[in-house]
C-alpha positions as CSV (number, residue, x, y, z in Angstrom):
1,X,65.6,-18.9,66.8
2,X,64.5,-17.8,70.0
3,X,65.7,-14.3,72.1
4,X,66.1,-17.2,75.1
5,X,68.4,-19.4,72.7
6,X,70.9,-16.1,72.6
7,X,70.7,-15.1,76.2
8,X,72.0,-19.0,76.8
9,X,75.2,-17.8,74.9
10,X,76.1,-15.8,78.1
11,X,76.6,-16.1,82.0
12,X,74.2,-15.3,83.7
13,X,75.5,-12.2,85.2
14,X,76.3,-10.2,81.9
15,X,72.9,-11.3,80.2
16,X,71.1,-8.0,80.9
17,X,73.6,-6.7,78.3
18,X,72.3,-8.9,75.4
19,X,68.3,-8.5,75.5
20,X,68.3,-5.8,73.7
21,X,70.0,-8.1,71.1
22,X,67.9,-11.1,71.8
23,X,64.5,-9.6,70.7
24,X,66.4,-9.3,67.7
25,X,67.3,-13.0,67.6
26,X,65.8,-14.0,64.1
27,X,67.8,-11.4,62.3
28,X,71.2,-11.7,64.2
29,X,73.7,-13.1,62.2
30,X,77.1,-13.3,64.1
31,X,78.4,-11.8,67.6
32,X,81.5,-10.5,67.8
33,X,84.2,-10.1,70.6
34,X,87.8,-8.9,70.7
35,X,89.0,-7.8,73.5
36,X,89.5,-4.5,74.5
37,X,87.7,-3.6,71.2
38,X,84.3,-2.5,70.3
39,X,81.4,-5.2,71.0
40,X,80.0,-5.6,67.4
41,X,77.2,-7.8,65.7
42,X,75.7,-8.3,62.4
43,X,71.9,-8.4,61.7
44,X,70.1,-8.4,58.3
45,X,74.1,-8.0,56.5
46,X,74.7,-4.8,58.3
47,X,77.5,-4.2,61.3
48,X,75.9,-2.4,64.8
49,X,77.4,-1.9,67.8
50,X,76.3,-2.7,71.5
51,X,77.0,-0.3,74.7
52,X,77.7,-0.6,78.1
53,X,73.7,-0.7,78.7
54,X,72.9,-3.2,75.8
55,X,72.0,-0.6,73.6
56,X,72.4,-1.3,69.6
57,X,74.3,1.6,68.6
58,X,76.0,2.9,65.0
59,X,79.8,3.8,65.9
60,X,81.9,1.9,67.1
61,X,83.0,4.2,69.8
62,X,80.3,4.3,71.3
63,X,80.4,0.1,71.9
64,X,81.2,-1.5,75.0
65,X,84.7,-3.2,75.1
66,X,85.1,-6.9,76.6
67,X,88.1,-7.3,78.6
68,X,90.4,-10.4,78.5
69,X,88.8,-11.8,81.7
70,X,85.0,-11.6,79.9
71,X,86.2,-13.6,77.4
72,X,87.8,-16.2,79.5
73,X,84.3,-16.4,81.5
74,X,82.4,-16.7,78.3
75,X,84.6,-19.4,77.0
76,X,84.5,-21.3,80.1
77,X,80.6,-20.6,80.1
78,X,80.2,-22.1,76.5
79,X,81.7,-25.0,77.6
80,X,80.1,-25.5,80.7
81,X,83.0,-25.1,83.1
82,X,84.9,-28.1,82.1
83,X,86.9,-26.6,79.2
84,X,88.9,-29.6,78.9
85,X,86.2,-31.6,78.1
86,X,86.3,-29.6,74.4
87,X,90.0,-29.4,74.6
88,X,89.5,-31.2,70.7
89,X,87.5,-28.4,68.9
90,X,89.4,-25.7,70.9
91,X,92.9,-26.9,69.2
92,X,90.9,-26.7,65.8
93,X,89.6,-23.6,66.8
94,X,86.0,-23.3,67.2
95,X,82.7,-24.7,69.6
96,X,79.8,-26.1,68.7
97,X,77.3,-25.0,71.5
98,X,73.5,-26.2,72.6
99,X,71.3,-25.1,69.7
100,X,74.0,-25.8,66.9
101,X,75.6,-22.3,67.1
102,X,79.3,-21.9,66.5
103,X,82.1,-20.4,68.5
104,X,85.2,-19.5,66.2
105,X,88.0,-18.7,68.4
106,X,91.3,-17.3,68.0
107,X,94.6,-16.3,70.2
108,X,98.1,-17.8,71.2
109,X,98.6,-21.1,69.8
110,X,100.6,-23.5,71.5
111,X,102.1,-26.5,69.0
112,X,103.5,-29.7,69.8
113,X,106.9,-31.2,69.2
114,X,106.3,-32.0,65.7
115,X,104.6,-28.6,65.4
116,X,100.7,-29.6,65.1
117,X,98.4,-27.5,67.1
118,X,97.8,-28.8,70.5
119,X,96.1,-25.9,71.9
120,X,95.1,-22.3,72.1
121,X,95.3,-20.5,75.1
122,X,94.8,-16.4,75.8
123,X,91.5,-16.7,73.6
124,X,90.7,-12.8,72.6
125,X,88.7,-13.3,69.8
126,X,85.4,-14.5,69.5
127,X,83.2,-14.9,66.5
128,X,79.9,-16.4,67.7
129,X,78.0,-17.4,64.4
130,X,74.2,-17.6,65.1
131,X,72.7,-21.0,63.1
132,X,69.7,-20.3,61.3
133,X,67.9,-23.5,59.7
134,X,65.9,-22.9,56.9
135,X,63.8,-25.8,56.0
136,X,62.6,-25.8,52.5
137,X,66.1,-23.5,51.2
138,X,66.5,-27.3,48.6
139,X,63.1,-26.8,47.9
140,X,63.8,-24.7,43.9
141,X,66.6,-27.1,42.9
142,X,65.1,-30.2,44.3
143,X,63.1,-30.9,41.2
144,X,66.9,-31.1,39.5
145,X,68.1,-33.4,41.9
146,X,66.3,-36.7,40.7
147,X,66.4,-39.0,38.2
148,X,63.6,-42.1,38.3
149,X,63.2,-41.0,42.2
150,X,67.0,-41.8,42.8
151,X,69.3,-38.6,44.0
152,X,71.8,-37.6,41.5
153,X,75.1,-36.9,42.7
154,X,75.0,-33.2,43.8
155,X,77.9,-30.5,44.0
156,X,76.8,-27.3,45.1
157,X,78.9,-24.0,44.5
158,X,79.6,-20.6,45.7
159,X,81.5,-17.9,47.7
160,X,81.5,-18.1,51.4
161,X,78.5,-17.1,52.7
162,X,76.5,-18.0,49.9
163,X,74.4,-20.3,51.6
164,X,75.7,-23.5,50.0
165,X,75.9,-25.5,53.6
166,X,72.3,-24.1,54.3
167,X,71.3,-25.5,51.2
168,X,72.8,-28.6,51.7
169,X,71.4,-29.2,55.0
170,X,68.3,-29.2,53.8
171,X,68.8,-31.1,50.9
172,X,70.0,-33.9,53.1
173,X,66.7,-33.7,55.2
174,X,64.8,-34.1,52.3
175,X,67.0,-36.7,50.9
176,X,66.4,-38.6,54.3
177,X,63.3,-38.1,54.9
178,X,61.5,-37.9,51.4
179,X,59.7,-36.1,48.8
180,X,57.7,-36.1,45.9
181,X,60.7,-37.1,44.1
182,X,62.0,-39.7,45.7
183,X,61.3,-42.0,48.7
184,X,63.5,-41.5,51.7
185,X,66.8,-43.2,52.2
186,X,69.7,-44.0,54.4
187,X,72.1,-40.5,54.8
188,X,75.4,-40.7,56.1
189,X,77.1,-37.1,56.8
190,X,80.8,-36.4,57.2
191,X,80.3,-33.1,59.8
192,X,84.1,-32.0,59.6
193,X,83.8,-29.0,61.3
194,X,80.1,-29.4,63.3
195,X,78.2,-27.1,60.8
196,X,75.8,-29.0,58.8
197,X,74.3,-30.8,61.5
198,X,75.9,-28.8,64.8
199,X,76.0,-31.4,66.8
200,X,76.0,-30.5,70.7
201,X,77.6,-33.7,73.0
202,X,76.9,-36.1,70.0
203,X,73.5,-34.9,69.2
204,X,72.3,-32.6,65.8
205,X,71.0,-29.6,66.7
206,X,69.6,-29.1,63.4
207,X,67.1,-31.5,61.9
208,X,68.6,-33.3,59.1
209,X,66.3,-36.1,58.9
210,X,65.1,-39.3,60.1
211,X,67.6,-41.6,58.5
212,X,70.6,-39.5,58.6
213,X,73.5,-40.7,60.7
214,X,76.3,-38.1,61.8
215,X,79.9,-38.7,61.8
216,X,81.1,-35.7,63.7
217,X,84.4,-34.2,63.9
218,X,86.1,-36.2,61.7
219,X,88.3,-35.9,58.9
220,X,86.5,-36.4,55.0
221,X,89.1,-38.5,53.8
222,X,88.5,-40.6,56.9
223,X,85.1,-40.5,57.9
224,X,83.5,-41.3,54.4
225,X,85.4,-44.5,54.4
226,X,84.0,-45.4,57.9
227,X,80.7,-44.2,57.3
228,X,80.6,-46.7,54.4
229,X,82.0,-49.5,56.0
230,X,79.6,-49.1,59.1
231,X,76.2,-47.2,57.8
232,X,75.8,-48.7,54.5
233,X,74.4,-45.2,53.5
234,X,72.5,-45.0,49.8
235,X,73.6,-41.1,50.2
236,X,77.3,-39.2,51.3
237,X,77.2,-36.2,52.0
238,X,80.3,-33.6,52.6
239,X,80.4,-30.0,53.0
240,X,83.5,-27.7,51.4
241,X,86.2,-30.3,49.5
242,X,89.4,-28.6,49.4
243,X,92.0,-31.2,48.4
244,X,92.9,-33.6,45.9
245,X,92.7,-36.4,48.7
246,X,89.0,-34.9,49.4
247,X,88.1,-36.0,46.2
248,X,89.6,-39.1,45.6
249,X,87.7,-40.5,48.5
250,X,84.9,-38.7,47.3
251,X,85.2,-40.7,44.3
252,X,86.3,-44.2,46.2
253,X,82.6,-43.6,48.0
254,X,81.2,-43.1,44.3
255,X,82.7,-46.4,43.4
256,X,81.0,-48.1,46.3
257,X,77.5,-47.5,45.3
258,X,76.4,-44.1,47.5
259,X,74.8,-41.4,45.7
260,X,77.0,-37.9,47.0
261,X,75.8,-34.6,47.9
262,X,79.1,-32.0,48.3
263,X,79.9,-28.3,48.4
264,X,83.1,-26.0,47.5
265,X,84.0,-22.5,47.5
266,X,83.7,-20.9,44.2
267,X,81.6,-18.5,41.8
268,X,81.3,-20.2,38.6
269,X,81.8,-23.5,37.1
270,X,84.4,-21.5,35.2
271,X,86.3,-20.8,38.3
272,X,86.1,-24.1,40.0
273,X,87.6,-25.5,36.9
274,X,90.6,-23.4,37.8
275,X,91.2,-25.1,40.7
276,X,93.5,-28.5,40.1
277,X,91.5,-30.7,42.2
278,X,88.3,-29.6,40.9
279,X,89.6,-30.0,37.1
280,X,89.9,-33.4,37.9
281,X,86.5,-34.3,39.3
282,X,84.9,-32.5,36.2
283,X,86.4,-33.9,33.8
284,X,86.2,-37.8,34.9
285,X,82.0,-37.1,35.5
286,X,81.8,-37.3,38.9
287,X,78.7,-34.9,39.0
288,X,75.5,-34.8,37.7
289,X,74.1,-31.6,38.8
290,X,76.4,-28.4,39.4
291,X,74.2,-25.9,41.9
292,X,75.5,-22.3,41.4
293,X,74.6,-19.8,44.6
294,X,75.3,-16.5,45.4
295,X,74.5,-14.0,47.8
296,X,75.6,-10.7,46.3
297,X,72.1,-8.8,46.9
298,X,72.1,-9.9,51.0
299,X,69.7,-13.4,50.0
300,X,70.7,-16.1,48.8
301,X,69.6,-17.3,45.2
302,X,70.3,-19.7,43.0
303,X,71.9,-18.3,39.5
304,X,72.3,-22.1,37.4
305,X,71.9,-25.1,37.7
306,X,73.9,-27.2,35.1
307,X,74.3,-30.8,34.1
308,X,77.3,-33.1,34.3
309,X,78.4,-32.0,30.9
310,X,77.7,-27.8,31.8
311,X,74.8,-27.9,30.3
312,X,71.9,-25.4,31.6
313,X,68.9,-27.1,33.1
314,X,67.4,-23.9,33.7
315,X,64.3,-23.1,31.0
């Protein structure tokens, strides 16, 4: 991550404001507008404040504080002056911009007849998250991951921000590319929500390998069936299931011969248990390797790796 990569973020004309923040670029974790609020970032899991003069400051009252009208520029910035052209992420509220950073977005939603989402308009919140790819963040578990150099399937756990789509990323370039463990295969990737790949006018930002292909933007129910019918991939691979229907086609795509690679939200192989949906795909053996990550001390680590039974495969 470059200090030019974060000046890019911004017009041209309030860019002065941010090198103070760009030197800083490899650190910064997200940006932070509201308007009419104080201007706030996070860097190395603490919260700063920037001024008027692009100074990082402590208190919040000391921060600048974006009007509705910067906001509007910046959002018509991001997307390059032709808003409508990302009318589509902007009713599912976020951007994916050059670089694979993402733009959450919030303000007045305006719904449809049959009460779906067809836009957001008055934007006055802006959470710009800063990608970082880390190559090598598979490289502990990978060792797990194999069986007779063929990719078992993969689930990988933990609270938000743990780093399990970081991990997964990686994992996938591996997977695609090779290793000592196995020799590189087809990928397919269901990008939901543009953040494994970050894909910027069709193209990953991030590397994910040589013989991944990217389905981005599209649904996991639907775009693991397509990606099947149309990429023969050996490997599927799906960031954050959250449904019954999530797993189901998960497990449809297991029945067609691909290898998977997933994530959810949880802490413990305990909690995800809990969770209906989850019960299920334990219990019929869907996995082979539970990944458990955390990031409680400000890093992320992994704290077990388990078999498909819960068995440790930690010595």
């Amino acid at each position: 991550m470059r200090r030019e990569d974060v000046l890019c973020l911004f017009p041209e004309a309030v860019r002065d404001r941010w090198r103070e923040v760009a030197k800083r670029a490899e650190s910064l974790q997200e940006i932070r507008l509201r308007a009419g609020m104080p201007l706030s970032v996070w860097m190395e899991n603490r919260e700063s404040f920037v001024d008027e003069r692009g100074r990082i400051v402590d208190r919040p009252e000391k921060a600048a504080r974006p009007g509705p009208a910067d906001l509007e520029e910046l959002v018509k910035h991001l997307c390059r002056y032709s808003v409508y052209a990302f009318a589509d992420e902007i009713r599912q509220g976020f951007l994916t911009v050059q670089g694979g950073h993402r733009v959450g977005l919030a303000g007045q939603v305006v719904l449809d007849e049959e009460g779906r989402i067809k836009n957001i308009k008055y934007i006055r919140y802006l959470n710009i998250r800063i990608a970082h790819q880390i190559r090598g963040a598979a490289d502990p578990v990978l060792p797990f991951l194999f069986e007779d150099g063929h990719v078992l399937n993969t689930l990988l756990i933990s609270p938000p921000g743990g780093g399990k789509t970081t991990m997964l990323r990686d994992m996938i370039r591996q997977v695609s590319e090779g290793s000592a463990y196995g020799a590189g295969v087809n990928v397919s990737v269901v990008d939901e929500r543009s953040e494994i790949a970050g894909s910027y006018l069709g193209v990953p930002q991030n590397d994910v390998g040589i013989r991944t292909d990217v389905l981005d933007g599209c649904s996991k129910i639907e775009g693991m069936m397509m990606l099947i019918r149309s990429m023969a991939p050996q490997v599927l691979a799906v960031d954050e299931l959250g449904s019954i229907e999530d797993v189901q086609a998960l497990q449809m795509a297991g029945g067609c011969g691909c290898r998977l690679l997933a994530t959810v939200h949880g802490g413990s192989l305990e909690e995800i248990h809990n969770k209906n949906y989850m019960r299920y795909v334990m219990e019929m053996g869907l996995f082979q390797r539970y990944v458990i990550l955390d990031r409680r001390t400000g890093v992320c680590r992994i704290t077990g790796v388990y078999d498909g039974e819960g068995k440790s495969c930690l010595s």
